[in-house]
N, C-alpha and C positions, 0 to 999 in steps of 0.2 A: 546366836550371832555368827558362827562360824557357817553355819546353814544358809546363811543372808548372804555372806561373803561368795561362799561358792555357786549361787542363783546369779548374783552380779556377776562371777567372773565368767558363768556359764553364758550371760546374755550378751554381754559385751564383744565373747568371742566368737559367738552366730552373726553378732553384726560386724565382726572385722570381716567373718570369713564370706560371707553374703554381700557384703560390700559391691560396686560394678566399680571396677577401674576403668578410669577414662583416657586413651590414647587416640592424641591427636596426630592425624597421616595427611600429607597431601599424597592426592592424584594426580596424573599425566594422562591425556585424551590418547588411544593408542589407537584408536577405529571410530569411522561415521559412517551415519547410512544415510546419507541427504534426498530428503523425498522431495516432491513440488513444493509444499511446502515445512520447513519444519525440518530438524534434523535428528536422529539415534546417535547420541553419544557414547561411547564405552570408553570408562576408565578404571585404571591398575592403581593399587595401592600396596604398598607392602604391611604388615604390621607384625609384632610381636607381642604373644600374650602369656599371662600366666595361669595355670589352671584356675577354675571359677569362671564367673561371667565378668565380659568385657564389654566397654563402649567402644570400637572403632567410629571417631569422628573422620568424617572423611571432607576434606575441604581441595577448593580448586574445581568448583561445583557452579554451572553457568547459574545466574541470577533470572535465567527463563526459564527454568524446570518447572515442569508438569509434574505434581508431585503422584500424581495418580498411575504414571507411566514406570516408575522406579523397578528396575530386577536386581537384584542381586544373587552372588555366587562366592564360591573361597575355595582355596584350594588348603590342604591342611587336614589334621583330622581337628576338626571342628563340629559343632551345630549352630547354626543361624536361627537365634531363638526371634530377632525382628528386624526392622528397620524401618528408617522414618526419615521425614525432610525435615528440617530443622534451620533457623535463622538465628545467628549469631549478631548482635548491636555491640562492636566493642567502643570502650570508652574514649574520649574527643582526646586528640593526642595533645601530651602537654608543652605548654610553650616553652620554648626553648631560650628564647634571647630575654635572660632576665633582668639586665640593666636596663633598656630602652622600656618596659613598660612601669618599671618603677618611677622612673621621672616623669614619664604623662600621667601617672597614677597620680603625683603628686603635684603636676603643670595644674591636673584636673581640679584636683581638692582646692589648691589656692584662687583658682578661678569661681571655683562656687562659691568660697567664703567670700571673694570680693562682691560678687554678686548680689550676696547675702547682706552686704554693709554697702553696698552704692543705694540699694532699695531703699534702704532705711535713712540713706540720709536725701535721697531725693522723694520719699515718703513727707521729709522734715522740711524742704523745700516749699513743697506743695502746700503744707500745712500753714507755711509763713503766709504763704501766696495770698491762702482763702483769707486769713484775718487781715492782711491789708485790703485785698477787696472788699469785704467787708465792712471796714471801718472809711473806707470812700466809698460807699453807696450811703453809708449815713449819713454823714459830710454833705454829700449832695441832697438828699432828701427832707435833711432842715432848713428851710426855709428861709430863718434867723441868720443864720452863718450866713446862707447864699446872697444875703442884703434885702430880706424879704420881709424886713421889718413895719412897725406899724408908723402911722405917720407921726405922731406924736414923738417917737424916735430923735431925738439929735443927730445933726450933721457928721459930729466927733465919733458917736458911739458906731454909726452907719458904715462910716468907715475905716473903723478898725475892723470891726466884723469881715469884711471885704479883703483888708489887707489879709487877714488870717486864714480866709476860706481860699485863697490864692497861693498862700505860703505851704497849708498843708497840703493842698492837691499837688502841687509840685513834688513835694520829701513823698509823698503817697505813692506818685505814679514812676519815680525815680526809682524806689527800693523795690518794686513791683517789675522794671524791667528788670533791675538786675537780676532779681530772685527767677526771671525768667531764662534771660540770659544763661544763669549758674546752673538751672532744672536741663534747658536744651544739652550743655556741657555732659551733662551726670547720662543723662539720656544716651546720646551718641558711645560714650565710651560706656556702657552697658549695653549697647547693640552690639562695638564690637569687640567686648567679651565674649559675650555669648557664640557670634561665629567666632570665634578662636576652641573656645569650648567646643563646639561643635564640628571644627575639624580634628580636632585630638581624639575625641570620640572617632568618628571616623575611619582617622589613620590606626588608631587600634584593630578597628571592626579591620580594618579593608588590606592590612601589612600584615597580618598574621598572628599578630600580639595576643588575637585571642584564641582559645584552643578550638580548633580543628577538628568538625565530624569526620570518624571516618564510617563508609559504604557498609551498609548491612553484608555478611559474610554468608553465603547459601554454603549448609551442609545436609550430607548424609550419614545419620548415625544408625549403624551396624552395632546389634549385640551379638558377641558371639558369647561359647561355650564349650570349656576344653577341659579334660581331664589332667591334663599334665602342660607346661610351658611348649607353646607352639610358634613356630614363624611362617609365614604363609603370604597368600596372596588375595585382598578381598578385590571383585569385580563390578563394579558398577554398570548398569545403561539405564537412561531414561530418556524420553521426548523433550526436547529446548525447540523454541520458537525462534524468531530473527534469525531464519536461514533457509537456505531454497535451491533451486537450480529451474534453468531457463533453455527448454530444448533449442538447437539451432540446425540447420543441415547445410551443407553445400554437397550442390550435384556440378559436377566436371563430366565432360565428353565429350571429344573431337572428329571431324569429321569425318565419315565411312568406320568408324571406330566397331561398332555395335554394342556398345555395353555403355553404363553410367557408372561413375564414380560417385560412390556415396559417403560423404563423412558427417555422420553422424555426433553432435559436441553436444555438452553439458555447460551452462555458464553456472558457474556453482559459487554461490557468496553466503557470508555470514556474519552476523554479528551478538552472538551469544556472549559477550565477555572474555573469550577463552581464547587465545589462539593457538591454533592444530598446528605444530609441531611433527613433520615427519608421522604423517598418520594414512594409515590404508583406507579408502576413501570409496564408499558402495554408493551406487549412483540407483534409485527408486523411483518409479514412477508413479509411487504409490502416494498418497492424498493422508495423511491421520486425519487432518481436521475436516474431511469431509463428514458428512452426514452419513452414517453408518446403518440406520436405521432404515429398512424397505420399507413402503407406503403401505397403505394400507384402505381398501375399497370397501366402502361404504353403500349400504342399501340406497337406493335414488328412489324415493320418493316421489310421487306424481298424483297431484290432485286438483279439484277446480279452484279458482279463485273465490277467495272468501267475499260476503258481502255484507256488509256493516247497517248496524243500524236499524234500518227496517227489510232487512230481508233483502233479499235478489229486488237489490232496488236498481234501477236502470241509468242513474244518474254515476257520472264519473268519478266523483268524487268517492263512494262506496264501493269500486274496484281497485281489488290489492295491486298496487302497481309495483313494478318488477323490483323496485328498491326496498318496498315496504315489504314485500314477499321475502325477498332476500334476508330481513332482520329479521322475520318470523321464523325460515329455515334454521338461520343463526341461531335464535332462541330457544328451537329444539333438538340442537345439535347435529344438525344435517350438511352445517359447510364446515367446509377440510380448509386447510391451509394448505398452499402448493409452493416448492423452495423454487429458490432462483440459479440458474447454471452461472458460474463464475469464466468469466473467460479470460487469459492472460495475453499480452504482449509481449512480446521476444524481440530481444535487442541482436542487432546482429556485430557478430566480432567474426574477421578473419584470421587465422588460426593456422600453423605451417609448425612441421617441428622434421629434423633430420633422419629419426628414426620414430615409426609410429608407434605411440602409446598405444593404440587399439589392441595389439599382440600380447598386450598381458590384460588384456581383459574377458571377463567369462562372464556369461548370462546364466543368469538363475530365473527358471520360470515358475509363478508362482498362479495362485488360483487367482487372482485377481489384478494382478502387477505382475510386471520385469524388474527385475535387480543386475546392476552391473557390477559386479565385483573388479575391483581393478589393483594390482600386486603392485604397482608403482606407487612411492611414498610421495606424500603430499603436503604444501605446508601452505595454510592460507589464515589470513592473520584477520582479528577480529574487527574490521573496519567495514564492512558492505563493500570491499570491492570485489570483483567481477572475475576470475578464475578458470579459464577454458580447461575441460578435461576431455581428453579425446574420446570416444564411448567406441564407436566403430567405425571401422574405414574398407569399406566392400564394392567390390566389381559387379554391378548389376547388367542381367541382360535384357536387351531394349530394342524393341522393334522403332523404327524409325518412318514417321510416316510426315505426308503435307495436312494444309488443313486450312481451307481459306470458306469467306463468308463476306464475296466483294458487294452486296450490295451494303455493307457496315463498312469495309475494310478492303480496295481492292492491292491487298497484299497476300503472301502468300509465307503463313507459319511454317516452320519446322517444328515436329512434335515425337519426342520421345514416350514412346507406350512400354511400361517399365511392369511385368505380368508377377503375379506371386506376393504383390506389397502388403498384402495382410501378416506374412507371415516375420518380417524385418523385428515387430514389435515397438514402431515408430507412435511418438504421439504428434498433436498439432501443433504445428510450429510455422515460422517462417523460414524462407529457404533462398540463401543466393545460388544462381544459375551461371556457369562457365560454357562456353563455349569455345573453340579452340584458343584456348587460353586467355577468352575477352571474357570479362564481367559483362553479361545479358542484362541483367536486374534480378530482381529479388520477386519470388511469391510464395505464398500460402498453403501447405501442405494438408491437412486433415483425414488421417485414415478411417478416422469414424464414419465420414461420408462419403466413401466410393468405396468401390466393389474391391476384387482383387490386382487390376490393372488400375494403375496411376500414369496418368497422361501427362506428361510435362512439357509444358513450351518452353521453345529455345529462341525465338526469335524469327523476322521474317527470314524468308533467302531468295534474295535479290534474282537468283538464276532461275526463280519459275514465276513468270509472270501471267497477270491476269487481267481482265479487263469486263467490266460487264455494261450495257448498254442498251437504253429502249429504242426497239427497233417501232419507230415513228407512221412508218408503211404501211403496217398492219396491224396500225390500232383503231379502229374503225370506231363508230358508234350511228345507229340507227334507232329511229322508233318505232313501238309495234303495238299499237293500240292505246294504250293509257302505260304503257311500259318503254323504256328507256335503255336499252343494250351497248355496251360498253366491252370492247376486247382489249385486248393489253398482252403487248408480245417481247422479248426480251432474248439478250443473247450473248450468251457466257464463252469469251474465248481464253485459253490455255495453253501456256506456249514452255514446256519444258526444255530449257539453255544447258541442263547437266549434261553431263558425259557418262552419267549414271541413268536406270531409269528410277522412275519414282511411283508412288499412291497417293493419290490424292482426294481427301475426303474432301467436298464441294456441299456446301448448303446456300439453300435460297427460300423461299416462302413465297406462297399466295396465300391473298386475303380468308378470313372468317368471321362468320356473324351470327350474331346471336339471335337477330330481326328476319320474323319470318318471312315478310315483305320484301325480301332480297336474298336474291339466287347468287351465286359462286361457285363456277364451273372449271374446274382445269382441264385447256383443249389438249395441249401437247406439251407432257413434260419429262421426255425423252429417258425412259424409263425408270424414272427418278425413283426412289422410297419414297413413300408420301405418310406425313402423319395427319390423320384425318383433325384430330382434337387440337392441334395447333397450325396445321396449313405447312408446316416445315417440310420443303423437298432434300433428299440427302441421295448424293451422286459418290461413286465410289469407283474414280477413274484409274487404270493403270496405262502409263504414259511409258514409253519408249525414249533415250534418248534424242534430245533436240525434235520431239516429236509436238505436234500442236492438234489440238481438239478444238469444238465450237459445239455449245450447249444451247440448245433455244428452248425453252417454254413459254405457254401461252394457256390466259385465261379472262375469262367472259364472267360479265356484273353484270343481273337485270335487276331494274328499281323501277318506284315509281315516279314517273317522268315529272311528278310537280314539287316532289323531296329530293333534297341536294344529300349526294354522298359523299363523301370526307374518305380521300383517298391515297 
């Protein structure tokens, strides 16, 4: 017996000692790393343990965790034997005002029981109903009664009969309204029971009276494992969705300036649940939920088209056609799926602040992403709205050149050529344009598709004008056998009003064709670049103050003189 006693107390005491204590800690968000889409959360918890293993519940946990994403860390001497994502359902909170639901508890009950007794006496109504009708459809159906006697019959007897069948249809059809009468009555006021009933129900449902779901609680449970009582600090990060940032630029630069002003913003919003409270705030240009996976190339198969049936039969219907082919490939595994590019929109916000945030910000470069770390605290509250962070604000240098195309536009652009733009580590965005301190308009940046110079337009400038015009004189046309000749002459003038000089990149075009029935000759196009595969002339003038130029080109169409050409 005593043997027994000390196996129980030996078992009992592995299981006190074994035991996981469970301590529940909130968190505080103390760092984000906001990508395009999606945000890195880090948060602090404190806790306190006692040697053995512990549960650290950790709550204050967005309700859009990625539960696959989760790191954790401690500081302490501790082991982190696990952790896990965990959803807490606490129970519906209880009501609180318990006078006002007892009395509709009991408005309710009285209501049903009346309910329950109006039934049963307009049940008892109904039932009087059928037996007086009844007993007046018999009434009427005898014959005798109704004076339908035989002729043998007495005058006397005939009409007492009559008197009687007249007497009770009246007491018949009288107690018949009333009982309808008293049914309509019973009726109405069991209609409006019933809605009263079913407002009280209601105001319960819709006042609060009844208990109150509350929101599933997203945790993370940390077990640790300590030799002796530890205080410490556990650390969280994982991936939450509902949150993003939206590149933006503004470029500023004034006249004779030489350089661009580039500010660089983040529109950074979130709605994870959480609101960031004074948190250090990394700006990523990196994607999580992109597709991470490289493609993957496949043998290409090439062979004849099958023929069905009887053989290399010559009939249409027995060639694999290109759909049918295609579900054959499908069927043995030879078509790939191909993903879709995502492109985003950017809202633009103007953005000014006294002293520039850019100054505490650092670039972290990474193998496949930019990271901005930025030391100024931030507080952006869980509602999706919109949060400008200044990312950078940099003096760019920029050659400044003209740039006109009057046979579209006889205007003359201003264009800043901005050299080294690969290097900024810009993505595509939208961009507002300044100019001596006027808003130009807004356009479209994209580094992924140009070289290392970015051209930006600033708008016309009125002080270099232009004009182009067919010169009418020397556009002759002649025939020369079964052919039709056609010349065409033109004449580009250029009239620089600065007090500066300038460069002026000039395009124009003659025609091209793809018909080899027709010639396309350039006679004179005053030393132009000429690109053969699109007909583009490019002229590359330097102008002198208040200086003017005049461009002529000239080119010759032969066709066949009984085909009309489209010109």
């Amino acid at each position: 017996m005593k043997k027994c006693i000390l196996l129980l107390t030996i078992f009992f005491t592995s299981i006190s000692v074994n035991a996981i204590e469970e301590n529940i800690v909130k968190s505080k968000v103390t760092e984000v790393t906001v990508y395009a889409k999606g945000v890195q959360l880090f948060q602090k918890a404190n806790y306190a343990i006692k040697s053995g293993s512990s549960e650290i519940i950790i709550e204050g946990i967005s309700s859009f965790i990625d539960p696959n994403s989760i790191q954790v860390s401690a500081t302490g001497d501790v082991i982190i034997l696990d952790s896990k994502h965990t959803i807490f359902y606490p129970k519906p909170e209880p009501v609180t005002k318990e006078g006002i639901p007892l009395k509709i508890k009991r408005d309710i009950q009285l209501l049903e029981d009346s309910l329950r007794m109006i039934g049963y006496d307009i049940q008892e109504i109904q039932d009087e109903i059928n037996v007086f009708t009844a007993t007046r459809n018999i009434l009427s159906a005898n014959g005798a009664v109704r004076g339908q006697g035989k002729v043998n019959d007495s005058i006397e007897l005939l009409q007492n009969t009559l008197d009687y069948y007249a007497k009770k249809m009246l007491q018949l059809n009288k107690k018949l309204l009333s009982l309808k009468k008293k049914k309509a009555v019973q009726t109405d006021i069991k209609s409006k029971m019933n809605k009263r009933l079913q407002e009280l129900k209601n105001y319960q449902r819709n006042s609060g009276l009844l208990p109150k779901k509350k929101k599933p609680i997203h945790r993370i449970v940390v077990t640790l494992m300590a030799n002796k009582s530890v205080n410490g600090k556990v650390l969280v990060n994982y991936l939450s969705s509902n949150a993003g940032w939206i590149p933006h630029y503004d470029f500023r630069t004034k006249k004779d300036a030489g350089k661009v002003n580039l500010n660089y913003k983040a529109k950074v919003y979130q709605n994870t649940g959480l609101d960031w409270k004074e948190v250090r705030v990394n700006i990523s240009t990196n994607n999580p939920y992109q597709n991470k996976t490289k493609p993957t190339l496949h043998p290409w198969y090439l062979d004849y088209a099958y023929a069905y049936k009887n053989g290399y039969n010559k009939g249409l219907n027995n060639v694999s056609t290109p759909s049918r082919m295609k579900k054959e490939m499908a069927d043995m595994g030879y078509v790939n799926a191909a993903g879709a590019k995502l492109k985003e929109d950017a809202i633009l916000v103007e953005y000014e602040e006294a002293r520039r945030s850019d100054e505490f910000v650092s670039v972290v470069r990474q193998l496949v992403s930019a990271e901005f770390k930025i030391d100024l605290p931030y507080s952006i509250k869980s509602n999706n709205d919109h949060h400008i962070v200044l990312i950078k604000n940099i003096d760019l240098e920029a050659k400044f050149k003209h740039f006109a195309v009057p046979k579209l536009d006889q205007s003359v652009y201003l264009v800043a050529q901005i050299s080294k733009f690969d290097e900024l580590g810009l993505v595509p965005a939208k961009a507002n344009i300044f100019f001596d301190g006027s808003y130009m308009g807004e356009t479209y940046v994209d580094p992924t598709s140009m070289d290392d110079t970015l051209s930006l337009s600033l708008g016309k400038d009125p002080n270099v004008q232009i004009k182009r015009k067919l010169l009418k004189k020397d556009c002759k046309e002649k025939i020369i056998g079964d052919k039709v000749e056609r010349n065409f002459a033109y004449s580009i003038e250029v009239k620089n009003l600065k007090s500066t000089p300038i460069e002026l990149t000039l395009l124009d075009q003659i025609p091209i064709t793809q018909n080899g029935d027709i010639s396309i000759e350039a006679k004179n196009i005053s030393n132009a670049k000429k690109e053969d595969r699109t007909g583009i002339l490019e002229w590359r003038i330097q102008m002198k103050p208040k200086d003017k130029k005049v461009i002529d080109f000239k080119f010759k169409i032969k066709h066949n003189k009984n085909k009309r050409v489209i010109i």
